[in-house]
C-alpha positions, 0 to 999 in steps of 0.5 A: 876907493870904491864904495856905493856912490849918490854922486859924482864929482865933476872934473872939468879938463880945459886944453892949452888951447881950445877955450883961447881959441874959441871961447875967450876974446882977444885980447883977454881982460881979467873980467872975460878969466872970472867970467869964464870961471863963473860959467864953469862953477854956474854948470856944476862942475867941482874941479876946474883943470888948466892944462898950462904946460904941453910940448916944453911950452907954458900957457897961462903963465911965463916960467921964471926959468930960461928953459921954459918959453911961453907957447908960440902959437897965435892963440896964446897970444891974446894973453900977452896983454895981460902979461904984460902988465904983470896979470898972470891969467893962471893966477886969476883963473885959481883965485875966481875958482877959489871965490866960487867954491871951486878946486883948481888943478894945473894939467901938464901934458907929459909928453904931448903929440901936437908939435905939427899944429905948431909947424904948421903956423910956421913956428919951431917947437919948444926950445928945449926939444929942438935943441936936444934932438938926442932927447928925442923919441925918434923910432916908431912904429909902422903909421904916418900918425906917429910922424905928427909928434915930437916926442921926448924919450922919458928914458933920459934923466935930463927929460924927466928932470925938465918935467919935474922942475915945471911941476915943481915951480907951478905947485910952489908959485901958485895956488893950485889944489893940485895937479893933473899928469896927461899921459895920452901921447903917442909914447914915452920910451921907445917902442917895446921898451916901456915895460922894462923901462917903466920903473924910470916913470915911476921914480919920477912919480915917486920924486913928485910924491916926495916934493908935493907931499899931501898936494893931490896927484891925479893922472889921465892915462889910458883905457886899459891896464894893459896899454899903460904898463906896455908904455911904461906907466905902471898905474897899478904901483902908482896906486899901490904906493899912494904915489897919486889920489886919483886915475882917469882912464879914458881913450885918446878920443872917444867916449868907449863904452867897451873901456873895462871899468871893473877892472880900474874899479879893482885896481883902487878898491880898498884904497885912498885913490879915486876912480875918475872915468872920462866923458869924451864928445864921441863914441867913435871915430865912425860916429864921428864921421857919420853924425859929422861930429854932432856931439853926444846926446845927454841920454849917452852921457847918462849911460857912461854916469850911471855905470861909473856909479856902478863901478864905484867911481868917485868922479867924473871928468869932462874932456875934450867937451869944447870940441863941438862947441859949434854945434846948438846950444853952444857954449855956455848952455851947452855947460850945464847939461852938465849938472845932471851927471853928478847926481845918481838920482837924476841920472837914474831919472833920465833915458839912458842910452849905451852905443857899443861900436868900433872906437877906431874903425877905419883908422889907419894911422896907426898902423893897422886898421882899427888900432890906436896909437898904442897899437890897440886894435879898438874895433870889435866885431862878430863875423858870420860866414855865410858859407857854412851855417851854422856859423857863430859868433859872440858880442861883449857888453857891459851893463850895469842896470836894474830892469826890476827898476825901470819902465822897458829897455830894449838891445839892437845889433845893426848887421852890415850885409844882413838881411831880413830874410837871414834867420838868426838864433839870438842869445843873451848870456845862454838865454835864447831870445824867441824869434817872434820877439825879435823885430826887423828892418830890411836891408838898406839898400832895398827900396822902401815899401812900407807894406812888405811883410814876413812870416815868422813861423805861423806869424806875419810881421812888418819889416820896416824900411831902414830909413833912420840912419843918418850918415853924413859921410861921402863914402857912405857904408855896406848896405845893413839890417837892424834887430831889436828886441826888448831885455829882460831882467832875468837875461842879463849880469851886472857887468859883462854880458854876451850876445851870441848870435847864430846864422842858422839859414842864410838869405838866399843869393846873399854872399857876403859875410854878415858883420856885426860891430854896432850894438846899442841899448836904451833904458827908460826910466818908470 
């Protein structure tokens, strides 16, 4: 349901693992569960999500099923303590959310891809998968990423019966407000089988909806349309049919700003479902490695607030935020940086900063390189050949911002093998951006010499040493030049934007094709 929004609901997503692991001591006490929930309710943060079930095993509680063991792994051990005493974790963590004002949800892992974190502490899997081998999903694709996982095919009633009754036994022991269904893993059905077998997922959605009545269903899923339906999950009917109340699409690991969120907007518009766009710590896998794993900046997360406001969302869920909680000011201030995000006024008080670049880039894993483990290739880029100008290329973005309402935004393209000396025809959406607008750096890989200068038409301009760049990488990457120029407001479309960019006159001596896969824009405030 898609209307102008003030503010965002903030959903915090907590693994079976990283918070036991890095955050919670060991032994656990009831205190350090409140405590925990008192941080997370001091930060903002709306709805608190659990994940207590993920590879057949339970965490923060013991089934009352034989099928069902507890996690084996070492982290889920300090829990035991508390167990056994007859504490129940999960129970403590909902009751201290309720005495805070807080909603709790149980998240269930449907099918997930960590089975050989498990092998690797020298345990089996769960019980229930290794048992069944001929539940299994056994045939991947061409990538050594998909022989990490063990994954259940959701082709067999018997699986999806062993999901239904853990769900089922969680909503019917504890107080939950409801439920979270992650479908980030690797597959459900076998390879090109997931859109002919989809409707198999979607009848268990529907005996979900049956058992839980008016008990929220929410679903993770991933960033496209497209992605779901080809594995089987048939989000659009699961909207349609009111079989969930809110959709989170987010990539597996990274904080895309390519994700088509208009499309998801259109998808529960005039609906009683929410869109629920995901904060991830990273923009890219390139980021990542380059920035080595500095988390986003608090200008990013504004930028991905700001355009879920846009697009109509509801909320926003917070995932994977644990993963640098080793970088300054760890946790828990690093929490409540937070807070901001759900107040469109303080987001559109903040510096707002977008980083388009290739989600995947150098991820081979999966097959080809750049895909992911839907076999999407995520890693966008426009080529000019240097061969024979002039060669074109375009760029997409989406942005949703007011010029009219702020002090300045400015667009930079950062071109690998790009020099200052290639001339270059910039347009946005068919506008052509003056050349003596645009200002340069000179290529990396050229000394600094802070007294070089350019002519541009009649005009000198400094063209400044590329010395910004921080890359923490051993195998470091092509020399490069950045363009940046500032935007106006009459250039650009609320929504997808194109930047075309011609090579009118290549650099002398230069040979290699000029690769454009980073654009960035930053928007301050008056």
């Amino acid at each position: 349901m898609n209307t102008t929004q003030q503010s965002l609901q903030l959903l915090y997503i907590s693994d079976p693992s990283s918070i036991a692991l890095n955050h919670l001591p060991d032994p656990v006490t009831e205190s350090d569960l409140r405590r925990w929930m008192d941080t997370v309710a001091d930060a903002g943060i709306d709805t608190f999500c659990q994940e207590v079930f993920s590879q057949g095993w339970t965490a923060y509680f013991r089934s009352g099923s034989a099928d069902y063991e507890y996690d084996q792994r070492r982290q889920h051990q300090r829990f035991l303590p508390l167990l056994e005493a007859g504490t129940v974790p999960l129970q403590v963590l909902a009751d201290q959310c309720h005495q805070r004002g807080l909603r709790f949800t149980a998240g269930f892992r449907m099918n997930d891809g960590h089975a050989h974190q498990a092998r690797a502490q020298g345990l089996s899997i769960a019980r229930f998968i290794e048992r069944h081998p001929e539940l299994q999903l056994t045939d991947f694709p061409e990538g050594e990423y998909y022989k990490l996982s063990e994954p259940l095919d959701f082709s067999h009633a018997a699986v999806r019966d062993f999901t239904f009754r853990i769900i089922e036994e969680v909503v019917d022991r504890f107080a939950v407000d409801g439920i979270e269904l992650c479908f980030r893993d690797h597959a459900y059905f076998p390879p090109n089988c997931g859109t002919e077998r989809g409707q198999l997922m979607t009848e268990l959605m529907q005996r979900l909806r049956q058992h839980l009545g008016v008990v929220p269903i929410g679903v993770r899923v991933f960033s496209t349309i497209e992605e779901c339906v080809h594995l089987g999950l048939d989000v659009p009917t699961w909207v349609k049919d009111d079989l969930i109340d809110y959709v989170s699409p987010q990539d597996t690991m990274y904080n895309d700003f390519h994700l088509p969120l208009q499309q998801w907007a259109a998808v529960t518009d005039s609906v009683e479902c929410a869109l629920v766009p995901t904060l991830l710590p990273w923009t890219s896998l390139r980021s990542r490695g380059r920035l080595d794993q500095i988390p986003l900046s608090e200008a990013n997360a504004r930028a991905l607030a700001h355009t879920s406001l846009a697009v109509g969302a509801e909320g926003l869920a917070i995932y994977n935020h644990f993963c640098t909680y080793w970088h300054a000011p760890f946790y828990p201030q690093h929490l409540f940086a937070l807070r901001q995000l759900s107040d469109a006024a303080r987001v559109a008080a903040g510096d707002r900063h977008y980083v388009f670049d290739p989600t995947w880039d150098r991820m081979t894993g999966f097959g080809r390189e750049g895909a992911t483990s839907t076999g999407t290739l995520k890693a966008p880029r426009l080529v000019l050949e240097r061969g024979r100008p002039p060669s074109t290329g375009e760029y997409l973005f989406c942005l949703y911002e007011d010029l009219q309402a702020v002090a300045g935004a400015t667009l930079l393209f950062r071109g690998f093998h790009l020099t200052e000396n290639d001339q270059l025809e910039v347009r946005i959406n068919g506008h052509l951006v003056p050349e003596e607008d645009i200002r340069r750096t000179r290529a990396s890989d050229v000394p600094p010499d802070w007294d070089h200068t350019m002519s541009v038409g009649d005009r000198r301009f400094k063209a400044i040493p590329e010395q910004g760049r921080i890359d923490f990488r051993e195998e470091g990457e092509p020399p490069f030049s950045t363009r940046w120029f500032s935007l106006e407001e009459s250039w650009l479309i609320q929504g997808e934007n194109r930047l075309a960019l011609t090579l009118a006159v290549s650099a002398p001596g230069a040979e290699d094709s000029i690769e454009i896969d980073e654009v960035e824009v930053w928007v301050s405030p008056r």
